[in-house]
C-alpha positions as CSV (number, residue, x, y, z in Angstrom):
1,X,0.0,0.0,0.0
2,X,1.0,3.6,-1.0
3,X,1.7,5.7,1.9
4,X,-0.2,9.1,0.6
5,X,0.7,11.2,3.1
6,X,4.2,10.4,3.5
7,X,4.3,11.9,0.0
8,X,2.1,15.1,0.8
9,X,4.6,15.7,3.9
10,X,7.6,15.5,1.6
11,X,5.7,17.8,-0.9
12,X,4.9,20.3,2.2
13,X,8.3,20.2,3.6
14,X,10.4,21.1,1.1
15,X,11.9,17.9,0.2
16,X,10.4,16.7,-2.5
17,X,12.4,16.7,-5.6
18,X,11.0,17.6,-9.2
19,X,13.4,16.5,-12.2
20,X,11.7,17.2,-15.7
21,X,13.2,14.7,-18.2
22,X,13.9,15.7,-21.5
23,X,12.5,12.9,-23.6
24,X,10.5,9.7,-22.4
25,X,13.7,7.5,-21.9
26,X,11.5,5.5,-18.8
27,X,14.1,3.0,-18.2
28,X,17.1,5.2,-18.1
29,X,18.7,5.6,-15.1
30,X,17.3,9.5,-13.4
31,X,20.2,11.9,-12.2
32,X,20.3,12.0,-8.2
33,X,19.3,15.0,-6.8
34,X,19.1,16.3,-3.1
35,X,15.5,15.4,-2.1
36,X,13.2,12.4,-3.8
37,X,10.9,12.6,-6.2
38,X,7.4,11.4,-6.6
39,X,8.4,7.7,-8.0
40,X,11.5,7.4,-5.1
41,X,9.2,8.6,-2.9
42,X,7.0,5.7,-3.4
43,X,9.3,3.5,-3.3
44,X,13.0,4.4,-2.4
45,X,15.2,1.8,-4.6
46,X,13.5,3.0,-7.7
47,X,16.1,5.8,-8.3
48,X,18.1,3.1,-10.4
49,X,15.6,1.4,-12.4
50,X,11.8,2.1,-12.1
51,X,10.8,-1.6,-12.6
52,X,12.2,-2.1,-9.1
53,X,8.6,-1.0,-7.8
54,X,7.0,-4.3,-6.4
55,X,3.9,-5.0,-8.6
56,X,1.6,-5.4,-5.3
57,X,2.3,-1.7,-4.8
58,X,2.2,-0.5,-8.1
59,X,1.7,-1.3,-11.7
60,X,4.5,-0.9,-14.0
61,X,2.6,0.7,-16.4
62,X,1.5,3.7,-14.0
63,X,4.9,4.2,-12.6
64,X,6.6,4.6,-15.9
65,X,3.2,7.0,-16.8
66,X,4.3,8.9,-13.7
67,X,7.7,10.4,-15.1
68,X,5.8,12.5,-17.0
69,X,4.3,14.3,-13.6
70,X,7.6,16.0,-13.3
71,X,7.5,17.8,-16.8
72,X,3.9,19.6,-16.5
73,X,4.1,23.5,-15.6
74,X,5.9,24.7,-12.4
75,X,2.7,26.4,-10.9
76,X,0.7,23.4,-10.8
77,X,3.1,20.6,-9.5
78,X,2.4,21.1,-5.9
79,X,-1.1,20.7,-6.6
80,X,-0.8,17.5,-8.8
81,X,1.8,16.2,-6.2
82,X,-0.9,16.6,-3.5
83,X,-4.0,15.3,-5.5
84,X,-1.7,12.2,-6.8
85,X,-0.8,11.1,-3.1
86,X,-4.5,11.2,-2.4
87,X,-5.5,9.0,-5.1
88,X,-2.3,6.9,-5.0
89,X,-3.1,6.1,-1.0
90,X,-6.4,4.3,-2.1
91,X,-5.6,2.0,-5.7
92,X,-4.7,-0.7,-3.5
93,X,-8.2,-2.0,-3.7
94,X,-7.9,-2.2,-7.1
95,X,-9.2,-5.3,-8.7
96,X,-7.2,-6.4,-11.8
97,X,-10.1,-5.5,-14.0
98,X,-10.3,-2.5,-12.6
99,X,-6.7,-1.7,-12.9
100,X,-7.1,-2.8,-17.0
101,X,-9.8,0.0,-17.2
102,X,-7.4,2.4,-15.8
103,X,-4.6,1.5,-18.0
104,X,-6.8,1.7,-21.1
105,X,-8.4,4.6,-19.8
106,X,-5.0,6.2,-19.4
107,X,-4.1,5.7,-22.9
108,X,-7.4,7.3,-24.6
109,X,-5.7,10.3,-22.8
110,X,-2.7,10.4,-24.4
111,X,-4.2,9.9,-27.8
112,X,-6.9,12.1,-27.4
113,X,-3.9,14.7,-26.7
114,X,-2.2,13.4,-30.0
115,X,-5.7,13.8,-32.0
116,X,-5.7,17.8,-31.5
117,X,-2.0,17.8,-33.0
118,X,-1.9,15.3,-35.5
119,X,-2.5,15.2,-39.8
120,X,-5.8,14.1,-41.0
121,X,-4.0,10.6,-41.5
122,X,-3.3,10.6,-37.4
123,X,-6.2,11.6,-36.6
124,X,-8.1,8.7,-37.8
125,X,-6.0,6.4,-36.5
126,X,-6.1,8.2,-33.1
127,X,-9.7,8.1,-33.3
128,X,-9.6,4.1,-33.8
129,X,-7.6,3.8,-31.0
130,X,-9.8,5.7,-28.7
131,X,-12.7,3.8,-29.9
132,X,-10.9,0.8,-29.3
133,X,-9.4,1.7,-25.7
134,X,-13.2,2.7,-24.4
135,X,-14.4,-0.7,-25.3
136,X,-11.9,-2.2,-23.0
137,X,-13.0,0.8,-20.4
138,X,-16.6,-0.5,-20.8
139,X,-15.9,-4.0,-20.2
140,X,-17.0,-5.0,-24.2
141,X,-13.8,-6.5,-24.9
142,X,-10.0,-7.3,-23.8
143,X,-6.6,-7.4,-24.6
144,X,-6.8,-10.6,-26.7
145,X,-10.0,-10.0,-28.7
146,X,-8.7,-6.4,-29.9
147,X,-5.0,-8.2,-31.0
148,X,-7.2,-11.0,-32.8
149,X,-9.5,-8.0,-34.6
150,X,-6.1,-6.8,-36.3
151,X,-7.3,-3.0,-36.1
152,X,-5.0,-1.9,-33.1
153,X,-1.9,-3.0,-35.3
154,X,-3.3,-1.2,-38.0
155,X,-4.0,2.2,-36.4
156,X,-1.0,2.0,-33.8
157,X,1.3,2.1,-37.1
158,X,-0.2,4.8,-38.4
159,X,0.8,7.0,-35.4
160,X,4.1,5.6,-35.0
161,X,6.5,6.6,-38.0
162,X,9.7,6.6,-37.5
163,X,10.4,10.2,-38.4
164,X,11.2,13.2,-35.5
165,X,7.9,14.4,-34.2
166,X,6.3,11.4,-33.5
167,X,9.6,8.8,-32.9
168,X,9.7,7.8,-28.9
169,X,12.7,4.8,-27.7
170,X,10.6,1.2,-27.5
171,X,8.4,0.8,-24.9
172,X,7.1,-2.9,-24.1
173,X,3.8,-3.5,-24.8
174,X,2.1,-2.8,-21.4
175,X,3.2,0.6,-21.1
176,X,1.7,2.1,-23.9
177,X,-0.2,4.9,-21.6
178,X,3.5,6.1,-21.2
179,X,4.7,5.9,-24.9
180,X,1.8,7.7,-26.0
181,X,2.0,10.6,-23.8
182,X,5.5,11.4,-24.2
183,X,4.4,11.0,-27.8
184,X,2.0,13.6,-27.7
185,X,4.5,16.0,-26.2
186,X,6.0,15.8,-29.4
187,X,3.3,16.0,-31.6
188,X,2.6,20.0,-29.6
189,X,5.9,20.9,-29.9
190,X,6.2,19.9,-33.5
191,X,2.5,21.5,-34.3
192,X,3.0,24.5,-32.0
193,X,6.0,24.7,-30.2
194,X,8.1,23.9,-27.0
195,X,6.4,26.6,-25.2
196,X,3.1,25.0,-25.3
197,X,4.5,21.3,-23.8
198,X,4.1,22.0,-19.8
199,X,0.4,23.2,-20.3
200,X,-0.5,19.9,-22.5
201,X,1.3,17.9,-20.0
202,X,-0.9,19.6,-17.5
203,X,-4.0,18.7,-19.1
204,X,-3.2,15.0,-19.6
205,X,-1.8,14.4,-15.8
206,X,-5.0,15.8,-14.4
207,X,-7.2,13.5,-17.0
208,X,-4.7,10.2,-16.2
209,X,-5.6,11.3,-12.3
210,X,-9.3,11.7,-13.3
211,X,-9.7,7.9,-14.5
212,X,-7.6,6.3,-12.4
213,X,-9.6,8.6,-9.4
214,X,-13.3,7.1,-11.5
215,X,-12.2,3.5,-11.2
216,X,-11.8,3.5,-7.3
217,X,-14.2,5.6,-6.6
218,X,-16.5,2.5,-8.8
219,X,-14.6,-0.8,-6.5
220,X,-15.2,1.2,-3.3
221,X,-18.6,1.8,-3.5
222,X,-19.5,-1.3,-4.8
């Protein structure tokens, strides 16, 4: 279990660390600083490798997603740091299922970030994707069914070109909430500029907190 408030009295006394990364290189090792951040924080021998988070404690997928929470805007970290603890303090009664619809829900967020910024071409396949990642959110399909389908290959491809505004390093398969929100950090830049990254980064880490925050709210009161 995630000890929220450990996290918030970091946050409130100064020694919480915040280390924006420059690209979405999740399994690189971070630089040390002088106080933890929000992922060593959770769990203190992540500062090396990320993955070292038990499972029972966290989900790979969500504490790889969680790098990003250092690159939103300066003026709203505190506040994302604090609602984050909150939320992070209750998914251990997260059912597997319920920890699927999270993940997939997590993901329509990144690509409904990339559909604002991308061609006509991306859009669609952003679109698919969405389409696809609700289903799973609704409990109308899973994992296996959408491989078997063949449109996920289709569409992923078609967002995933190898050129400089849409490129990220290889992510495994289970962390594509991560992969496709650094992606869309590209996609601003590349469409609008640098400038406009923290503020899109902003408005994806407070939808990833909304779904995640949706599914416990629905295994606790039921």
């Amino acid at each position: 279990m995630i000890d929220g408030t450990k996290i918030i009295e970091l946050l409130e006394s100064g020694k919480l660390g915040r280390k924006p990364l420059g690209h979405g290189f999740a399994f690189m090792m971070r630089e040390q600083g002088d106080h933890p951040d929000l992922i060593e924080a959770i769990w203190p021998n992540s500062r090396s490798n990320i993955l070292a988070i038990p499972p029972d404690i966290m989900q790979r997928w969500l504490a790889v997603l969680l790098l990003l929470w250092n690159n939103g805007t300066e003026e709203k970290w505190s506040e994302q740091i604090r609602r984050t603890a909150q939320i992070l303090g209750r998914v251990h009664v997260l059912t597997p299922r319920a920890w699927r619809r999270c993940d997939f829900a997590c993901r329509s967020v990144a690509l409904s970030e990339m559909y604002k910024y991308g061609t006509p071409e991306e859009q669609e396949a952003c679109g698919t994707l969405i389409s696809i990642c609700n289903t799973v959110v609704a409990d109308k399909a899973d994992e296996e069914s959408i491989k078997e389908e063949g449109f996920w290959d289709k569409a992923e491809g078609r967002i995933s070109g190898m050129h400089s505004r849409s490129y990220e390093p290889d992510y495994p398969e289970w962390s594509k909430a991560a992969k496709w929100s650094w992606q869309a950090t590209n996609w601003v830049a590349a469409a609008v500029s640098k400038e406009w990254v923290p503020a899109a980064v902003d408005r994806m880490i407070e939808a990833h907190l909304d779904a995640i925050e949706k599914e416990v709210r629905r295994v606790e009161t039921t």
